[in-house]
C-alpha positions as CSV (number, residue, x, y, z in Angstrom):
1,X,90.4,91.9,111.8
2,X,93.4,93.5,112.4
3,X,93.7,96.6,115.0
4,X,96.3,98.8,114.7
5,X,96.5,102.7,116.2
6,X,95.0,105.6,114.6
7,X,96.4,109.0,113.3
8,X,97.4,110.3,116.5
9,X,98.0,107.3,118.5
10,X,95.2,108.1,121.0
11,X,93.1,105.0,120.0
12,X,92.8,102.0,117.7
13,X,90.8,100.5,114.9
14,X,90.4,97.4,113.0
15,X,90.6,96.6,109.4
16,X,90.5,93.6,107.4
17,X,90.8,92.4,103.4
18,X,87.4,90.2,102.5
19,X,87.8,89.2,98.9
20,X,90.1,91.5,98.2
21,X,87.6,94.4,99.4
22,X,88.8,96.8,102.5
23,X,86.8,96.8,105.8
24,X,86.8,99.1,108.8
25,X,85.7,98.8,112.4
26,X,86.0,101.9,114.9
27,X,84.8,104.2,117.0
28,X,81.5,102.2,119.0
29,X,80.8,100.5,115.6
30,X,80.0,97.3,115.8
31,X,79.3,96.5,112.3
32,X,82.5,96.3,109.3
33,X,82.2,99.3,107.7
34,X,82.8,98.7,103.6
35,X,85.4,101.2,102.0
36,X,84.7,101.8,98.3
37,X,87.7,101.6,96.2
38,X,86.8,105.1,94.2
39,X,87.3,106.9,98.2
40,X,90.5,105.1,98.5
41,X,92.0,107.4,95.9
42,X,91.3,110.7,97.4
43,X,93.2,110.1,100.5
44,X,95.9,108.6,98.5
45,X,96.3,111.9,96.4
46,X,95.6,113.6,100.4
47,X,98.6,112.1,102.1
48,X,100.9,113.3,99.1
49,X,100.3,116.7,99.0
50,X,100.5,116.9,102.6
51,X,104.4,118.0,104.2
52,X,105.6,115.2,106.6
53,X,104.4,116.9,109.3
54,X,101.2,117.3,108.6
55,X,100.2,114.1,107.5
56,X,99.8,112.6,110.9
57,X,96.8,114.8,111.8
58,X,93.6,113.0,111.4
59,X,91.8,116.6,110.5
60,X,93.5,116.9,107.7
61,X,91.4,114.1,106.2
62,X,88.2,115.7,106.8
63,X,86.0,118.6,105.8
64,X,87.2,121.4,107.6
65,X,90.3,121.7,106.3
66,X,90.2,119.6,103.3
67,X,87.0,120.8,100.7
68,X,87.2,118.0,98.8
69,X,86.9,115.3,101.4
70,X,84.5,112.1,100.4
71,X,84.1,110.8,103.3
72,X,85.2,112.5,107.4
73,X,84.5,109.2,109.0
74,X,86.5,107.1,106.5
75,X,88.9,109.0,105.2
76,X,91.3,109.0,108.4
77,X,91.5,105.6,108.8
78,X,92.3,104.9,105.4
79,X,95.0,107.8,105.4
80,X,96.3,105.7,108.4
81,X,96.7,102.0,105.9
82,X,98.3,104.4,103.7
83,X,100.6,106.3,106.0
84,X,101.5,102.8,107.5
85,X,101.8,101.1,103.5
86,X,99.2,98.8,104.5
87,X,97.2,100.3,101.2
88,X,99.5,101.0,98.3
């Protein structure tokens, strides 16, 4: 896996490609978390409408201030790959 910071820089979290298929490790996890390709999109779609500036907040990926969210734990991290063009 590979680890790489998060959002705000604070802390870090793994990722990794298994057949093509995107896996997360963070927080106290200690299982690979599958990502679904149908969340992928959402965050996608996310870091667009977002201005520069707010695109580096992880809590804009979540419920509070995103309705539409589907999934708070996930969605950050994937906003992250995408941020970082790791996910295209």
């Amino acid at each position: 896996m590979i680890e790489i910071n998060t959002l705000g820089g604070n802390s870090t979290f793994k990722y990794d490609f298994t057949g093509g298929e995107l896996y997360l490790l963070f927080g106290t996890l200690n299982k690979r978390v599958f990502v679904n390709s149908s969340i992928i999109e959402k965050p996608k779609q996310r870091v667009m409408e977002l201005s520069d500036d707010l695109r580096l907040s992880a809590s804009n990926y979540n419920r509070n201030k995103w309705s539409s969210c589907p999934n708070d734990r996930i969605c950050p991290y994937v906003a992250k790959l995408i941020i970082d063009e790791i996910l295209k």
